[in-house]
N, C-alpha and C positions, 0 to 999 in steps of 0.2 A: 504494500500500500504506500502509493506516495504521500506525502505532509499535507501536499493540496487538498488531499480528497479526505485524509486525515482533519483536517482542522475545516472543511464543509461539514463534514458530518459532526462534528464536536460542533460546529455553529447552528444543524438542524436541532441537534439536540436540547443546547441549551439556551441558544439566540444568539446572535452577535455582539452582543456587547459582553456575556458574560461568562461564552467559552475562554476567552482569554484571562480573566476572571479566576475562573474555575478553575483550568488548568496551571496556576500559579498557584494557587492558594490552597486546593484540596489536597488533602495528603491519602495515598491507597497504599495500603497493606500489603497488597496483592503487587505493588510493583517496588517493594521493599521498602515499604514508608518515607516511599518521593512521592511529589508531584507526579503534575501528566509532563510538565516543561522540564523537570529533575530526568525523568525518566528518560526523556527524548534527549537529551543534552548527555546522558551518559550513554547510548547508543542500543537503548532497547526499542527493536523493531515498532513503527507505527502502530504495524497490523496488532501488535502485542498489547499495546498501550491500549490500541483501542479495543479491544477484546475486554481489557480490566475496568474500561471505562462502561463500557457495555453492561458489565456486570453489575458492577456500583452503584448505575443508575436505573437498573432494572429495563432497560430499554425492549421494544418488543423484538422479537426474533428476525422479523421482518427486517431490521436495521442492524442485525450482525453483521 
């Protein structure tokens, strides 16, 4: 997954003003208690990220 399509879908999800937001601020368990921006910055796959985010946020199946 590229970042582009990465960070549309984090902007479907949570709006555009607050995926950036979000991604700075929330901390997951699930991707070793970083951020979404921690995560990506130390070089774990998009597609990874977004999978944890996926989950976090209970998102419908449909937007896996």
């Amino acid at each position: 997954m590229r970042l582009t399509e990465f960070w549309s879908r984090m902007e479907a999800a949570l709006g555009d003003g607050y995926a950036r937001y979000w991604a700075s601020a929330h901390v997951l368990g699930e991707l070793g208690d970083r951020t979404v921006e921690e995560a990506l910055g130390a070089g774990v796959p998009a597609k990874d990220v977004w999978r944890a985010v996926w989950r976090e946020l209970d998102l419908p199946a449909k937007e896996r």
